[in-house]
Backbone as a printed PyTorch tensor [residue, N CA C, xyz], in Angstrom:
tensor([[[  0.8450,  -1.1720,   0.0000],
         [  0.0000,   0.0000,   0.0000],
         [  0.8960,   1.2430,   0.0000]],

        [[  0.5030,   2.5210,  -0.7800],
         [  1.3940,   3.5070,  -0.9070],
         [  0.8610,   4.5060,   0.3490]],

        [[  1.8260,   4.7680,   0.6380],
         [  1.9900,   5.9820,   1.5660],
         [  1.6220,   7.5920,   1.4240]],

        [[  1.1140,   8.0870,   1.3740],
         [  0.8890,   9.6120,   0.9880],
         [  0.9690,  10.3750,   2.0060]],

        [[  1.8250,  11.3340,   2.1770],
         [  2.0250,  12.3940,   3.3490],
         [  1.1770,  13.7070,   2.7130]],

        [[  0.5170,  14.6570,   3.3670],
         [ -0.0520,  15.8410,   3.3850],
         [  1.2090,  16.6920,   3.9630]],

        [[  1.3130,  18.2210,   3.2820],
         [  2.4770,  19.1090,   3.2190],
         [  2.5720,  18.8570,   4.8480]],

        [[  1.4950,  19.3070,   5.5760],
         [  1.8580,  20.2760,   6.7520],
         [  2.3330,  18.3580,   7.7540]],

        [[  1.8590,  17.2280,   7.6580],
         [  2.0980,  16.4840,   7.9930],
         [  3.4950,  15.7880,   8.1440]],

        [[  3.8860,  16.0100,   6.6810],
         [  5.4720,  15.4600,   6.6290],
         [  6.1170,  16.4240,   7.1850]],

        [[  5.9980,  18.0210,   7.3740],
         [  6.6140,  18.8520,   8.4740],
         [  6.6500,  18.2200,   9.4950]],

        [[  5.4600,  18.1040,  10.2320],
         [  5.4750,  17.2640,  11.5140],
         [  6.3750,  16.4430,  11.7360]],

        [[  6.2890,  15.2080,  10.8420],
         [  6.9840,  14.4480,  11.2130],
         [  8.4350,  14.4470,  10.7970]],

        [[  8.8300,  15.4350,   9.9950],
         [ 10.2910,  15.8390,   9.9500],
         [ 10.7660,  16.7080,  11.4510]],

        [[  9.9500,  17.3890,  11.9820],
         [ 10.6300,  18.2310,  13.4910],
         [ 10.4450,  16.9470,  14.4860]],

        [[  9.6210,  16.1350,  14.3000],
         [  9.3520,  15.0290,  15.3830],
         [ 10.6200,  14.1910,  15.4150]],

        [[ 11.4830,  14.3260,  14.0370],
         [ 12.6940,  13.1210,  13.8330],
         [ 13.7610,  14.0110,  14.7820]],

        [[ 13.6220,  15.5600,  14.3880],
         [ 14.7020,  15.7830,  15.5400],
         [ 14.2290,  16.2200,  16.7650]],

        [[ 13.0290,  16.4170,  17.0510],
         [ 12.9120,  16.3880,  18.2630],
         [ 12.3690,  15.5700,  19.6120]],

        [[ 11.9380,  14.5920,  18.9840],
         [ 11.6430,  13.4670,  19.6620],
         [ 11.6360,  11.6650,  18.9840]],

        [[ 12.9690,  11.1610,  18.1350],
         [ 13.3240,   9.9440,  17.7670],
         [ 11.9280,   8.9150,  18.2360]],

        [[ 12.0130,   8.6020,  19.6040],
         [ 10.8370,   7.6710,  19.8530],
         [  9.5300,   7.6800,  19.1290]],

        [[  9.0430,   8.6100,  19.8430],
         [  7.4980,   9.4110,  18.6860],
         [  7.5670,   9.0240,  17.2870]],

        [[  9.0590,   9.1910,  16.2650],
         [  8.7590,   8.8380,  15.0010],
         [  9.3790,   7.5640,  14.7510]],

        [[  9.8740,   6.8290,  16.0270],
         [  9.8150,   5.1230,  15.8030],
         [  8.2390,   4.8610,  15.7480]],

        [[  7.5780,   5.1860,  16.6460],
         [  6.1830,   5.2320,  16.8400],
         [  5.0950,   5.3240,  15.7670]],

        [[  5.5950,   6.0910,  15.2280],
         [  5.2400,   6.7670,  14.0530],
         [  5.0800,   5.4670,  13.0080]],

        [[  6.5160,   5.1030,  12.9060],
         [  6.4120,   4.0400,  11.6870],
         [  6.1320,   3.2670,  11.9930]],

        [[  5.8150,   2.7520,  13.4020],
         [  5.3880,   1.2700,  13.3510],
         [  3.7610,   1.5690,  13.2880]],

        [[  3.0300,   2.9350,  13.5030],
         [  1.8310,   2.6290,  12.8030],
         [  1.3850,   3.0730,  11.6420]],

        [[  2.2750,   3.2810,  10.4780],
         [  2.0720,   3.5570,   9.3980],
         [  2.3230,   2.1360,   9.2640]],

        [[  2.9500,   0.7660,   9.5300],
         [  3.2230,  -0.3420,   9.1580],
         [  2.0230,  -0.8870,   9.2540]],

        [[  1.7290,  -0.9460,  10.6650],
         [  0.3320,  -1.2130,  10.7100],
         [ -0.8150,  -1.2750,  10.4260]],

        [[ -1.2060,   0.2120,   9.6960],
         [ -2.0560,   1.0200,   9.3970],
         [ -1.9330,   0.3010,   7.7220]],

        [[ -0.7580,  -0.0550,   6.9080],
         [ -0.8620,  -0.3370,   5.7270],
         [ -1.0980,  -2.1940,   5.7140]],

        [[ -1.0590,  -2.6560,   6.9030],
         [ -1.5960,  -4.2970,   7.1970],
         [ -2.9350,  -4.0510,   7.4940]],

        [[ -3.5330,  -3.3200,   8.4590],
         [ -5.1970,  -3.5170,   8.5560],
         [ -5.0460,  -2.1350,   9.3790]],

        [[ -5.7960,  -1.9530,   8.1730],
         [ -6.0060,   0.0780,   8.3710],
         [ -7.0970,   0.5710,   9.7310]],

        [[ -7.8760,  -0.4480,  10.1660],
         [ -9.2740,   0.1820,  11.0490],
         [ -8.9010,  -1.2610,  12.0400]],

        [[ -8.0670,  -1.6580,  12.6850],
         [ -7.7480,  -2.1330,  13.8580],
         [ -6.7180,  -2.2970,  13.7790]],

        [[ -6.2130,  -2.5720,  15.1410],
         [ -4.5250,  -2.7930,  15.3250],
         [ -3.9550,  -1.6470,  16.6270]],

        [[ -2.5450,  -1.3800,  16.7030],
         [ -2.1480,  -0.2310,  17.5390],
         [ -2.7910,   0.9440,  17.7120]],

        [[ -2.5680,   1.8010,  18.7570],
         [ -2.8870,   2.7010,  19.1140],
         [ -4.2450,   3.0040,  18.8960]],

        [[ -5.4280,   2.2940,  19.2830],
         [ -6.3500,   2.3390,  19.3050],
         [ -7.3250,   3.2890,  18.4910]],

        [[ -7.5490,   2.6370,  17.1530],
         [ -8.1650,   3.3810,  15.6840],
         [ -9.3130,   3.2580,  16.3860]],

        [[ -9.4350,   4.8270,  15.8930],
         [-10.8050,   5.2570,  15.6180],
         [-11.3680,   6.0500,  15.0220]],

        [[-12.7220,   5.8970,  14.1970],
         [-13.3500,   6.7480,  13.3100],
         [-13.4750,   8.2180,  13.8850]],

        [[-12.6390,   8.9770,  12.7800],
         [-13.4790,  10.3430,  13.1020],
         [-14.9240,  11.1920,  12.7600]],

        [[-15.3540,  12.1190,  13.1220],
         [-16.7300,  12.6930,  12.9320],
         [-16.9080,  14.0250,  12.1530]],

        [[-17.5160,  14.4590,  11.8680],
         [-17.9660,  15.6430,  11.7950],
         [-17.3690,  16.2110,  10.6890]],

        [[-16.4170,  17.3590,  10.6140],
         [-15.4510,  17.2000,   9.3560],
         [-14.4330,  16.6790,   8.9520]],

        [[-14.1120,  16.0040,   9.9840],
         [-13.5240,  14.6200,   9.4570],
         [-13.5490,  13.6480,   9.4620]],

        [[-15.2320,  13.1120,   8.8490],
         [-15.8620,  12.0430,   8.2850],
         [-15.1730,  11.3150,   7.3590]],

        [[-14.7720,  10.0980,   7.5420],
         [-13.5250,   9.4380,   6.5240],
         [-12.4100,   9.0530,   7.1670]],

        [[-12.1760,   9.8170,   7.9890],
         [-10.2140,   9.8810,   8.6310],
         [-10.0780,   9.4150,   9.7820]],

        [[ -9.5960,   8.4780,   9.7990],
         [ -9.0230,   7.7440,  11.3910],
         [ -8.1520,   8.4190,  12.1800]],

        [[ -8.1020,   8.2880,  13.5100],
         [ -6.8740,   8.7490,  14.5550],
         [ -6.5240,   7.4240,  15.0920]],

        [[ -5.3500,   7.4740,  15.5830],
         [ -4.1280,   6.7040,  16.4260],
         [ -3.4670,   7.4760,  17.0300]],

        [[ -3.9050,   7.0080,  18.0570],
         [ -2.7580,   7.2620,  19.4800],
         [ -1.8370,   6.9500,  19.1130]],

        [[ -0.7060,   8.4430,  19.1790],
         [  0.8890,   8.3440,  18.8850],
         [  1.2930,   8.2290,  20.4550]],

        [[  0.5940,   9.3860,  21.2020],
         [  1.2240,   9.3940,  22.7650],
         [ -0.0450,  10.2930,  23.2610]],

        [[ -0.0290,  10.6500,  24.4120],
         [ -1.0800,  11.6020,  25.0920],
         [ -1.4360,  12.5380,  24.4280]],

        [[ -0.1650,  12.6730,  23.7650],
         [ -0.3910,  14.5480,  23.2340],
         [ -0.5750,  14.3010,  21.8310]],

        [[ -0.3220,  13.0960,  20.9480],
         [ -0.1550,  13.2350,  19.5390],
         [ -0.4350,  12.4110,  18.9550]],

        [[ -1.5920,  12.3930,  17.7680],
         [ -2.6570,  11.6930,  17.0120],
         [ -1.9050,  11.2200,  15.9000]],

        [[ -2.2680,  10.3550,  14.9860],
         [ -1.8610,   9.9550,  14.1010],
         [ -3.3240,  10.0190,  13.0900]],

        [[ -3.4830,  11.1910,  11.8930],
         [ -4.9390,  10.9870,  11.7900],
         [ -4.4360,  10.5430,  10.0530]],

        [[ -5.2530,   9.6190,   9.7130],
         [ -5.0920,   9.1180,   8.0080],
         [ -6.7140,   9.0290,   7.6130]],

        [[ -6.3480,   8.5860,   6.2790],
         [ -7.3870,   8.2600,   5.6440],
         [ -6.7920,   6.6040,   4.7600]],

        [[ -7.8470,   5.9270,   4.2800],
         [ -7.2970,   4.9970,   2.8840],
         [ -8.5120,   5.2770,   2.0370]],

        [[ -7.6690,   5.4100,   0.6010],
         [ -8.2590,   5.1570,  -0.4990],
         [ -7.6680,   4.2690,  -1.0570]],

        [[ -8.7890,   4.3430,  -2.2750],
         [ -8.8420,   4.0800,  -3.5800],
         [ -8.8940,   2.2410,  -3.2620]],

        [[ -8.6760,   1.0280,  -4.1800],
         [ -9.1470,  -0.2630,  -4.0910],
         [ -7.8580,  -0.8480,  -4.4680]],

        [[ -7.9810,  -1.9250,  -4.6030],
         [ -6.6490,  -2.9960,  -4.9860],
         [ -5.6230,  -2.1800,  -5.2510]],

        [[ -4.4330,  -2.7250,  -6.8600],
         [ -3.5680,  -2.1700,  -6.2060],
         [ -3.1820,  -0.3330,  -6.1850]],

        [[ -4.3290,   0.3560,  -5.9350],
         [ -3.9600,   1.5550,  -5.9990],
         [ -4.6640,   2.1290,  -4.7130]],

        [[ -5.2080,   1.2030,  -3.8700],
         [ -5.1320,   1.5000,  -2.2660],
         [ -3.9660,   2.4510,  -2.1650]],

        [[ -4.3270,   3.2920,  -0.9920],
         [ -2.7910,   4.3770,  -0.4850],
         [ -3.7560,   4.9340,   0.8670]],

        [[ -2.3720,   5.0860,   1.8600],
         [ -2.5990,   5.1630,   3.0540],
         [ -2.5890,   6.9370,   2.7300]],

        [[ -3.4930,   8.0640,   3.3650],
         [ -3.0580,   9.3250,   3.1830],
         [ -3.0990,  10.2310,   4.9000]],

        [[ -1.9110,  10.6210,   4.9790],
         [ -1.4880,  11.1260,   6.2390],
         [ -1.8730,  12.1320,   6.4050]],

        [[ -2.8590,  12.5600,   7.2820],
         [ -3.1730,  13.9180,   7.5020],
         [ -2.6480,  15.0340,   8.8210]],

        [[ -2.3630,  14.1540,   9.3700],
         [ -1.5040,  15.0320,  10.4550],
         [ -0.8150,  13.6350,  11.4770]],

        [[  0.5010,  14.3330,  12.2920],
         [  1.1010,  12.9350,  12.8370],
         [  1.6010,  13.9490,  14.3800]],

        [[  0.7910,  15.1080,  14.7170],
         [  1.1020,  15.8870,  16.0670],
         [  0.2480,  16.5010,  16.3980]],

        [[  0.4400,  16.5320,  17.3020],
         [ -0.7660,  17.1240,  18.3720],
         [ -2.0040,  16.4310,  18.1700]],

        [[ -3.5020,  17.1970,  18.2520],
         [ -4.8650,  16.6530,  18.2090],
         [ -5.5810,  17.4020,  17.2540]],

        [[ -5.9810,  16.4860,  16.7150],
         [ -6.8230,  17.1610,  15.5590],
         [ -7.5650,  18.0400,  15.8290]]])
């Protein structure tokens, strides 16, 4: 499954590499996850609401969400990252 980062997202997670290593080990092991079975698994997925009908969150840590979406079907499924700090 392909990966898609959103601008302000891959920021995130570029200041997260130098400012907190763990968080973006964290990070990848639920983008790993997230591209094995997108709506269960780590950090406890869950549907979001309202205007962001479509987009899952994962618990990165207390303070920091992991929110995606998946599209599209076979092989052009892609995981799309919408933010990887703070709370939506």
């Amino acid at each position: 499954m392909k990966v898609v980062w959103f601008s302000d997202a891959w920021s995130d997670y570029v200041a997260l590499q130098a400012d907190d290593p763990d968080l973006t080990n964290k990070i990848n092991a639920l983008i790993k996850d997230v591209t094995r079975s997108p709506f269960q698994g780590i950090g406890k997925p869950e549907p979001l609401k309202l205007q962001l009908k479509g987009w899952w969150s994962r618990r990165i840590s207390r303070e920091h969400r992991f929110v995606y979406r998946v599209e599209g079907s076979g092989d052009e499924r892609r995981v799309e990252i919408l933010s990887c700090r703070f709370h939506y």
